[in-house]
C-alpha positions as CSV (number, residue, x, y, z in Angstrom):
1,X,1.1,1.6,-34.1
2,X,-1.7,-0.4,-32.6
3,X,-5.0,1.4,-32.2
4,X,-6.5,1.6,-28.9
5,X,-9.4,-0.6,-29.6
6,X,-7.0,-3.4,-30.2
7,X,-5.1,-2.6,-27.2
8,X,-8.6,-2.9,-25.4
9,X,-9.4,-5.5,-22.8
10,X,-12.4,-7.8,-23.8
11,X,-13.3,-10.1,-20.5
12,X,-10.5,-11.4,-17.8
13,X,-11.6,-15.1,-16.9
14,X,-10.1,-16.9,-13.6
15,X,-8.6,-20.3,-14.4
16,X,-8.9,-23.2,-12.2
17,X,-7.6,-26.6,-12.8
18,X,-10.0,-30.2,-12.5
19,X,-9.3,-33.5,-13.3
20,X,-12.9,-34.4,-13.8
21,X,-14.3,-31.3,-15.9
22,X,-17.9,-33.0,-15.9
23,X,-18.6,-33.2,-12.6
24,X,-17.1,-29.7,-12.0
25,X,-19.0,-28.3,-14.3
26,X,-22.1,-29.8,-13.1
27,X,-21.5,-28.8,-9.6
28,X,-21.0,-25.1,-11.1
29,X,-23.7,-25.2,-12.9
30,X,-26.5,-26.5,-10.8
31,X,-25.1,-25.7,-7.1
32,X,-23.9,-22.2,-8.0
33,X,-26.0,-21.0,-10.9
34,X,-22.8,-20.4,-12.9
35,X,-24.2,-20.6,-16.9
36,X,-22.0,-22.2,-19.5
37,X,-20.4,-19.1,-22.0
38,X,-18.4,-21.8,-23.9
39,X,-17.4,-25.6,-24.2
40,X,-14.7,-27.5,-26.3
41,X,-13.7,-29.4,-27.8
42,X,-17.7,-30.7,-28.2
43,X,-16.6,-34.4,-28.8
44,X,-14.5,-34.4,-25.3
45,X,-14.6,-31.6,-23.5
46,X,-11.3,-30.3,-21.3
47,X,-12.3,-26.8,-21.0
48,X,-15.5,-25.0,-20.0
49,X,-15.6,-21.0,-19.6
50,X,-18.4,-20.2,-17.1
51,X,-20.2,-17.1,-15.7
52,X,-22.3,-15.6,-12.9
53,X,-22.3,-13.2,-10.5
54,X,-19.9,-10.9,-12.2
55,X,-17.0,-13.3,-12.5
56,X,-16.2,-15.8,-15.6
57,X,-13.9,-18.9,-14.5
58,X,-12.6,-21.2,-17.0
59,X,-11.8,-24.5,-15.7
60,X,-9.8,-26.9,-17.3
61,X,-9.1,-30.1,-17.0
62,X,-5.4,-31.5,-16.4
63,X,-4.6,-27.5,-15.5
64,X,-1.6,-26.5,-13.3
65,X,-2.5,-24.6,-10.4
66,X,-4.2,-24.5,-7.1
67,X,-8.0,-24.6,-7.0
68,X,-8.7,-21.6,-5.5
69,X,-11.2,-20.1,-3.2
70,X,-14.5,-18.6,-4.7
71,X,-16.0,-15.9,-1.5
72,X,-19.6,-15.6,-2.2
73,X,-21.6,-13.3,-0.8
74,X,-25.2,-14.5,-0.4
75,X,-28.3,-13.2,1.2
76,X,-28.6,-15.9,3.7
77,X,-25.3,-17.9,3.6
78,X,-26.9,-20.6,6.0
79,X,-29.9,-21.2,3.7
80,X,-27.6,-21.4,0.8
81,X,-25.0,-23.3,2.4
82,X,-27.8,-25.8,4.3
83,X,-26.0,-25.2,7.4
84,X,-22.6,-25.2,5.9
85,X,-20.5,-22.0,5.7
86,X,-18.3,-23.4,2.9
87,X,-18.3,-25.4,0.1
88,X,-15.8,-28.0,-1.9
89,X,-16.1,-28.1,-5.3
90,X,-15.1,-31.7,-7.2
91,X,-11.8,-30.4,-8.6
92,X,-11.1,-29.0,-5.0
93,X,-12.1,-25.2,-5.2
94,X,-13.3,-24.2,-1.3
95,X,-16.4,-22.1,-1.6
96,X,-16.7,-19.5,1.2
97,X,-20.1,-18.5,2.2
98,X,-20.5,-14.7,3.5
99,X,-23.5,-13.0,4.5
100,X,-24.1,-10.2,1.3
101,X,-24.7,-6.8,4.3
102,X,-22.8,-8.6,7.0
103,X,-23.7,-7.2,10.4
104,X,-20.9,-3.9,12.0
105,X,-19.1,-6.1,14.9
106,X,-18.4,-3.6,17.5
107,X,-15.8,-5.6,20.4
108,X,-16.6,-4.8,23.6
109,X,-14.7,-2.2,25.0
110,X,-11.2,-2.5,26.7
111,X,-10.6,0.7,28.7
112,X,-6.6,1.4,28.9
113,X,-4.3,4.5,29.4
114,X,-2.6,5.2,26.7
115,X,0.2,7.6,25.8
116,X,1.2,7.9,22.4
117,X,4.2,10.4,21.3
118,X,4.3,12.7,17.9
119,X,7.9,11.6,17.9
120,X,7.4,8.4,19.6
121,X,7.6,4.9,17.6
122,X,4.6,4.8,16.4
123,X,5.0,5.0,12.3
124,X,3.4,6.3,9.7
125,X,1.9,4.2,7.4
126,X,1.1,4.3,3.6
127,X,-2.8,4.1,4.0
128,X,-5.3,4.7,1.2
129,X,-5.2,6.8,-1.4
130,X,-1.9,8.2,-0.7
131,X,-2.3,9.3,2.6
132,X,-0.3,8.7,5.9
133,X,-1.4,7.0,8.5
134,X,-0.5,7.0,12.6
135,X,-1.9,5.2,14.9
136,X,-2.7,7.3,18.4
137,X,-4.2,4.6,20.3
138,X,-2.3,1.4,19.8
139,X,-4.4,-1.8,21.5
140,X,-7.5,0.5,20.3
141,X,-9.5,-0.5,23.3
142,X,-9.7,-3.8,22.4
143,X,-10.7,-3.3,19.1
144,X,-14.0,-0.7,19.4
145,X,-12.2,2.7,18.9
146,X,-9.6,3.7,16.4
147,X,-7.7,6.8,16.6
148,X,-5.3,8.4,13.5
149,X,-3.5,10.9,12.8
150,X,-3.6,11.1,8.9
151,X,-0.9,13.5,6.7
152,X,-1.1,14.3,3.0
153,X,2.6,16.2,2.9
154,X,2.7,16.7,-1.0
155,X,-0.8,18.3,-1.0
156,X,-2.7,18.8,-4.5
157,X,-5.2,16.6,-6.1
158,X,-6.1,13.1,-3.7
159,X,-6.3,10.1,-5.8
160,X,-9.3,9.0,-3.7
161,X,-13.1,8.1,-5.6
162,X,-16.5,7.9,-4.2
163,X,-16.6,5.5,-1.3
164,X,-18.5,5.1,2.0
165,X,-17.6,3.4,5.7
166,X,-19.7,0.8,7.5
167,X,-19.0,2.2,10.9
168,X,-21.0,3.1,14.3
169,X,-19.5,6.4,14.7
170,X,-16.7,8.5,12.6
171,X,-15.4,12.3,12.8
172,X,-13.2,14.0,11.0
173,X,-11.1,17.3,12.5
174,X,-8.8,19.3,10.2
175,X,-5.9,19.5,12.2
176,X,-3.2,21.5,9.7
177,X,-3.7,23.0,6.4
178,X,-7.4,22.9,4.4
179,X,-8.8,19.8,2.2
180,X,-11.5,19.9,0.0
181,X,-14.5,17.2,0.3
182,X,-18.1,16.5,-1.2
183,X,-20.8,14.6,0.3
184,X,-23.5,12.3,-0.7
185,X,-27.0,15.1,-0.2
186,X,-24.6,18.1,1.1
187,X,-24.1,20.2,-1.5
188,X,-21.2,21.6,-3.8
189,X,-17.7,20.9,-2.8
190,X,-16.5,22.5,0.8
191,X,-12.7,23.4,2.0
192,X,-12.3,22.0,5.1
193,X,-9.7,24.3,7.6
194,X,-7.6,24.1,10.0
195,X,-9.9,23.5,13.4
196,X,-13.4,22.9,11.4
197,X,-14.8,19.1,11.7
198,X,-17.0,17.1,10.3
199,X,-19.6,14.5,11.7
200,X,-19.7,11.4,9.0
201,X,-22.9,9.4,9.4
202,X,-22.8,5.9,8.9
203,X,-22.6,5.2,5.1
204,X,-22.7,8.7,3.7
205,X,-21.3,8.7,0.3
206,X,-17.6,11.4,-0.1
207,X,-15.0,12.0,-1.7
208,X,-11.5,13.6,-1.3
209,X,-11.2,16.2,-3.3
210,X,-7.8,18.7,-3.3
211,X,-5.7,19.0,-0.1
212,X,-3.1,22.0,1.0
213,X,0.6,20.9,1.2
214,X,1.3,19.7,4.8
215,X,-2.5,18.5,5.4
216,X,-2.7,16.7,8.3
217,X,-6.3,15.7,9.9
218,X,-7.5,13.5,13.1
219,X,-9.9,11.2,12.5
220,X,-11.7,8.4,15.3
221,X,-14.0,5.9,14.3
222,X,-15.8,2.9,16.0
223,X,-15.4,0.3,15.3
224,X,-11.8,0.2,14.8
225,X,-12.0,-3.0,12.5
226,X,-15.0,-1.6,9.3
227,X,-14.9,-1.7,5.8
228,X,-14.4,1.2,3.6
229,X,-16.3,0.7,0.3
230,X,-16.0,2.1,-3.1
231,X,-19.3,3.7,-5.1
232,X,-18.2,4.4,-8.3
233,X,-21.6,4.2,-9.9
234,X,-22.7,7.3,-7.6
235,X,-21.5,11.1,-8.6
236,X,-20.8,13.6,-6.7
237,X,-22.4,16.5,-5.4
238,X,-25.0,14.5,-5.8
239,X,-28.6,16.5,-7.2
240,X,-30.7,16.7,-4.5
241,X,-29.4,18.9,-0.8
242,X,-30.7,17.1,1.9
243,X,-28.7,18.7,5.0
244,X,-31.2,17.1,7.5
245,X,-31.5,13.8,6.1
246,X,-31.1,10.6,8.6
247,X,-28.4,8.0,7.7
248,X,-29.0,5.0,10.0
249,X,-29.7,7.8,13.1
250,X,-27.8,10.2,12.1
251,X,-27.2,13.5,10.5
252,X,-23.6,15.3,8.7
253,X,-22.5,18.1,10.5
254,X,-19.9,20.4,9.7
255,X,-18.5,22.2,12.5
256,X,-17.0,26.2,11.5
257,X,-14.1,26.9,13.5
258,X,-14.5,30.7,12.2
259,X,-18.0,30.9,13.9
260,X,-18.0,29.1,16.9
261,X,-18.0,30.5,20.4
262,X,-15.8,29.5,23.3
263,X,-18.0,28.7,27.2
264,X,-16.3,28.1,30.0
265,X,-15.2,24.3,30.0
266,X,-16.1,21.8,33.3
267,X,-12.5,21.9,34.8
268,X,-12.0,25.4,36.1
269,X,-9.4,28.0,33.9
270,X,-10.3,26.1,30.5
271,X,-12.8,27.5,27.7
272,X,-14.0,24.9,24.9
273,X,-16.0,25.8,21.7
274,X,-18.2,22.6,21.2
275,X,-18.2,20.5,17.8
276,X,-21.8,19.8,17.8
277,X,-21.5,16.6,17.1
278,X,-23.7,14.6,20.2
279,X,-27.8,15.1,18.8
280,X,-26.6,14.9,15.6
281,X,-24.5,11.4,16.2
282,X,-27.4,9.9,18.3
283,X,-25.2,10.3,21.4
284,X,-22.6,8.2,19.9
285,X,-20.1,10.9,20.7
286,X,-18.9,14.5,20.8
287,X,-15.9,16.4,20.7
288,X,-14.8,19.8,21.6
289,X,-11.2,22.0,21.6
290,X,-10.2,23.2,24.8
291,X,-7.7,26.5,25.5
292,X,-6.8,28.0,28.4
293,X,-9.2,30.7,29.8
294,X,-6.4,32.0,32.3
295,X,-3.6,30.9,34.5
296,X,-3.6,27.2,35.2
297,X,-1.6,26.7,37.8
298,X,-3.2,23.5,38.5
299,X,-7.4,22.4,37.3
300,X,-9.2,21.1,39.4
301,X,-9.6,17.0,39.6
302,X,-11.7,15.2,36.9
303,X,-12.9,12.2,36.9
304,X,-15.6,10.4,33.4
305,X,-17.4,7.1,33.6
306,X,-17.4,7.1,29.9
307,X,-16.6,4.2,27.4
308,X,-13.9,6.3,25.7
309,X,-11.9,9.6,26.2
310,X,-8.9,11.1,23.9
311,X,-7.1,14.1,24.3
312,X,-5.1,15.7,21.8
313,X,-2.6,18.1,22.3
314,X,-3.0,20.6,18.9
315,X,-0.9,23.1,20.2
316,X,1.5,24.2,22.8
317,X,2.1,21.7,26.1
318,X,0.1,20.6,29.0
319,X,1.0,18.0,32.1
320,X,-1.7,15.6,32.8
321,X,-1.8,14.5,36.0
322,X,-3.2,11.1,37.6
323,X,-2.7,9.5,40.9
324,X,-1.8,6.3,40.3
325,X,-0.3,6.3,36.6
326,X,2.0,9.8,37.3
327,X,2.4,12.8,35.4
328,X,2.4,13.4,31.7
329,X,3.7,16.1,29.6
330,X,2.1,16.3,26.6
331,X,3.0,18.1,23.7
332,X,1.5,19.1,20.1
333,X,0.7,16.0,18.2
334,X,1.2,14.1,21.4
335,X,-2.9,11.7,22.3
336,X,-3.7,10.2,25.5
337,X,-6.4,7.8,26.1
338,X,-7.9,8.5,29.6
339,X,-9.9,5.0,30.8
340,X,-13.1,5.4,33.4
341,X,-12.7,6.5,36.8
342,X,-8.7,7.3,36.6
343,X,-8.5,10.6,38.9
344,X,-6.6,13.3,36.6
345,X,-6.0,16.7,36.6
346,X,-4.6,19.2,33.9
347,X,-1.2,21.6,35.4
348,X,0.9,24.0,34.1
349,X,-1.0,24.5,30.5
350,X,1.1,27.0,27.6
351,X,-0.6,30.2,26.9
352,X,-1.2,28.7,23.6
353,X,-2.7,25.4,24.6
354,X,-5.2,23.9,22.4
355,X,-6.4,20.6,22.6
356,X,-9.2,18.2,21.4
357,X,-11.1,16.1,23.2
358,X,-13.6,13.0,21.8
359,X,-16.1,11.2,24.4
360,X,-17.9,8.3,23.4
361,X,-21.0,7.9,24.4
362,X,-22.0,11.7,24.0
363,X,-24.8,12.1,26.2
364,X,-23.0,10.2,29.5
365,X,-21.8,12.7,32.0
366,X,-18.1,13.7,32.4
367,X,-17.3,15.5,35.7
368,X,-15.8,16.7,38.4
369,X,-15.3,14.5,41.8
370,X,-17.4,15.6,44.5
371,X,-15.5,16.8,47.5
372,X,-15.3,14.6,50.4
């Protein structure tokens, strides 16, 4: 039986075919500041390992293949690139230029009602790490908001690792079950349950620990297009508790569903229990769950003037109510995008009604029309 050192992987080079090794080489060499690991045979050459960056190519002359494209990712691509924002190599390898900490896009938004059904056609999909994925806000706004609804059905240990999102503004509510998390600066692991949230700054370190059979979470985050990117170098809990410490303008926050009180909500015969997220997000946005404080018959009219607004329904049934775009019956799992200045009302709410609402931007004002 072979031992495990010899069963051990050494190096993994990328090979990429030239027909004229020395000026490939050279252009390696001098325009990339790839060094030379190895060269043979020394009296005419045909294949040259090389290395930089963290990657070893071997190029070899009268190879099979295509030539490839080498991504770099460079402090200032433009400088680099001398205006150019790619590169040909002699034997034909196109060298894209990227910027190293490329700037978050955020699309203007694209306001747009949107209805999207627990039993609708919207799939799930297999997402990272195992998890499920379904889209609540198809079009996402034109790209600036992303709403899922995520399920881990098996439960039990996540195959996830130490990552971080380049994002503008993310939350997490735990809509079914518990899951337990650590954060970069926050602690010991936390269990997550059902109704508790979580505020995650831009690129603050976590990791997914353990998760209840039938877990099932909503998450939104802007922009809807961001990169998720893996730290493994960094362990978690880290040393240090920092709970107050800024990342990029904002704080963490977890939210206690256990402790929080319920206040009388702006449309009259709803209570809400707020998720503390707006002063801790910068105003980027908030949230809150909403239940019936008594009969509603009918709410009064509502009306926002924000960027963004989702409902959804956690529990029991609701009808929402526009002018223009009809009625809606919403049920649990069922979201709703509600664009600027649509006229809508909430009628004929369960006794058991729960739902969540997210506004983004936190600090603009969502109200009631004035009469007249």
């Amino acid at each position: 039986m072979e031992s495990g050192e010899a069963r051990r992987i050494r190096s993994a080079e990328v090979v990429l075919p030239c027909a004229d090794l020395a000026n490939t080489l050279a252009f390696f060499t001098t325009r990339l500041a790839f060094r030379i690991e190895s060269i043979h045979p020394a009296d005419d050459p045909a294949v040259a390992v090389i290395a930089a960056h963290g990657l070893r190519i071997r190029l070899q002359r009268g190879g099979n293949g295509s030539p490839g494209v080498l991504r770099l990712a460079c402090h200032d691509p433009g400088a680099f690139g001398e205006g150019a924002a790619e590169l040909i190599a002699p034997n034909g390898t196109r060298i894209e230029l990227a910027a190293a900490a490329p700037s978050l896009v955020v699309p203007p938004v694209q306001p747009s009602f949107v209805v999207s059904r627990m039993g609708g056609d919207a799939p799930w999909r297999a997402g990272r790490a195992g998890m499920l994925y379904r889209d609540l806000i198809p079009g996402r706004q034109g790209g600036r908001f992303i709403a899922s609804h995520i399920a881990i059905p098996g439960g039990g240990w996540v195959d996830d690792y130490v990552h971080f999102h380049r994002v503008r503004f993310q939350m997490i509510y735990c809509y079914k079950g518990w899951v337990s998390v650590v954060y970069e600066d926050q602690g010991a692991p936390f269990t997550l349950r059902a109704g508790d949230c979580v505020l995650q700054p831009p690129e603050i370190r976590h990791r997914v620990l353990e998760s209840s059979p039938g877990l099932e979470v909503i998450e939104l985050s802007c922009p809807a297009e961001h990169e998720t990117v893996a730290d493994p170098d960094l362990p978690l809990p880290t040393s240090k508790y920092q709970p107050d410490r800024d990342f990029a303008g904002q704080r963490f926050v977890r939210h206690h569903a256990a402790s929080a009180h319920w206040v009388p909500w702006r449309l009259a015969g709803f209570a809400a229990r707020d998720l503390e997220l707006g002063a801790a997000s910068g105003g980027m946005g908030n949230a809150c769950v909403v239940r019936p404080s008594g009969s509603v018959a009918r709410a009064q009219d509502g009306v926002h003037e924000l960027e963004f607004m989702l409902l959804v329904v956690l529990n029991g049934a609701v009808t929402l109510q526009t002018g223009r775009l009809g009625a809606q019956r919403l049920e649990a799992g069922d979201a709703c995008a509600v664009p600027p200045g649509l006229l809508y009302s909430l009628a004929d709410g369960s006794g058991d009604l729960q739902f969540l609402e997210v506004v983004s931007p936190a600090a603009a004002e969502v109200q009631r029309p004035r009469a007249g």
